[in-house]
N, C-alpha and C positions, 0 to 999 in steps of 0.2 A: 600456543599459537593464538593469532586475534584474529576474530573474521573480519576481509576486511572490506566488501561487497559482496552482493547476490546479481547474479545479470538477467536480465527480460529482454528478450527479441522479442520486438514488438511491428507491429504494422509500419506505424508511424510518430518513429522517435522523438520530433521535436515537438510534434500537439500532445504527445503523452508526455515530455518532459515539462512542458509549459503547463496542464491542467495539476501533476502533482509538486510542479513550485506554487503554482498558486493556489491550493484546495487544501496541501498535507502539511505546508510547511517547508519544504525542501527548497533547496538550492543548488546550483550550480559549482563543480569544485573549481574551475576555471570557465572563464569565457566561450561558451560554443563546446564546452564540456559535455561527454555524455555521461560523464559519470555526476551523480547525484547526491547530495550529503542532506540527512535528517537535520534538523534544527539542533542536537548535539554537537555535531562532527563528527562524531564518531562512529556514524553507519551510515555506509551508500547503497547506491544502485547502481548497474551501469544499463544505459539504456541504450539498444540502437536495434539496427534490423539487420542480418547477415545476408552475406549472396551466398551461405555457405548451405542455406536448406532454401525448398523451393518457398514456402511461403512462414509465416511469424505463427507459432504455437497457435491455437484456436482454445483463449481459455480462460469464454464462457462455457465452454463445453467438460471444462474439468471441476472435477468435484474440488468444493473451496479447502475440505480438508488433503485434498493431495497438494495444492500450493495456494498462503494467501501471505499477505505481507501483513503482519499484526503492528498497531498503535497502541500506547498506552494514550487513553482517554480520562480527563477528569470529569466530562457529563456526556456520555455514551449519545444518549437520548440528543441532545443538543447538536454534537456532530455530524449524527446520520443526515436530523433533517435540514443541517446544511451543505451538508454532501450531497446528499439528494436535490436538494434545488440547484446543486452547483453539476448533474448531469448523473450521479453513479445512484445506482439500483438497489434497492433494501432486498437482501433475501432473505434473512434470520433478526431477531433482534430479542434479548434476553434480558427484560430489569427486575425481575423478580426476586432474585437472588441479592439481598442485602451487600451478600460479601462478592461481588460478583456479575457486574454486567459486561453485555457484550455483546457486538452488532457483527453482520457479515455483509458486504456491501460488495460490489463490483463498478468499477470504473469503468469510464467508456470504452474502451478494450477488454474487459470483462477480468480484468486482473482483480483478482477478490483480494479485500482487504476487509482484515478484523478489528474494530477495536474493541479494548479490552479497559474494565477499570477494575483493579484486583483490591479487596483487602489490604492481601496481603503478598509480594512480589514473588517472583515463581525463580525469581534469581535470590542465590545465596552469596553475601557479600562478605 
């Protein structure tokens, strides 16, 4: 099987779809879409807010290793601080490690995201 989305119930759908087309790279799969495609194509999101729970996860409140969305990063260090001027929060940030940096940030909805510049790829191809 291929994955072929993750879904965020969020607050508010269209200012969170709108900050990560224009921060992460993402795009729209159709017009007025709430589903999301990475600058591959080949992995989305879907983003919206249900009437099916009372209110959207709260998740700054969750630990970033229970759910974050990982990037691969080619300059870790450069991302953050323009992620950060573009609105999202440094919580961790790791360049020490030659084979291995990597940041943990949160977005205005406090959705963490990691990114990552590996060595060497954690996928087997």
């Amino acid at each position: 099987m291929k994955l072929e989305h993750v879904a965020l119930d969020v607050p508010d759908s269209e200012a969170f779809i709108e900050w990560w087309i224009a921060n992460l790279g993402f795009r729209r799969s159709a017009p007025k879409s709430g589903f999301i495609m990475d600058d591959s194509g080949t992995m989305g999101l879907e983003i919206y807010r249900t009437g099916e729970t009372p209110a959207a996860p709260d998740y700054k409140a969750m630990n970033s290793m229970t759910l974050h969305v990982a990037f691969v990063s080619d300059d870790v260090k450069a991302d953050v601080d323009r992620l950060v001027a573009a609105g999202a929060t440094l919580e961790q940030l790791k360049l020490d490690n030659p084979a291995f940096h990597m940041a943990i940030l949160r977005d205005p909805w406090g959705v963490a995201i990691q990114l990552c510049r590996r060595a060497n790829s954690i996928f087997i191809k």
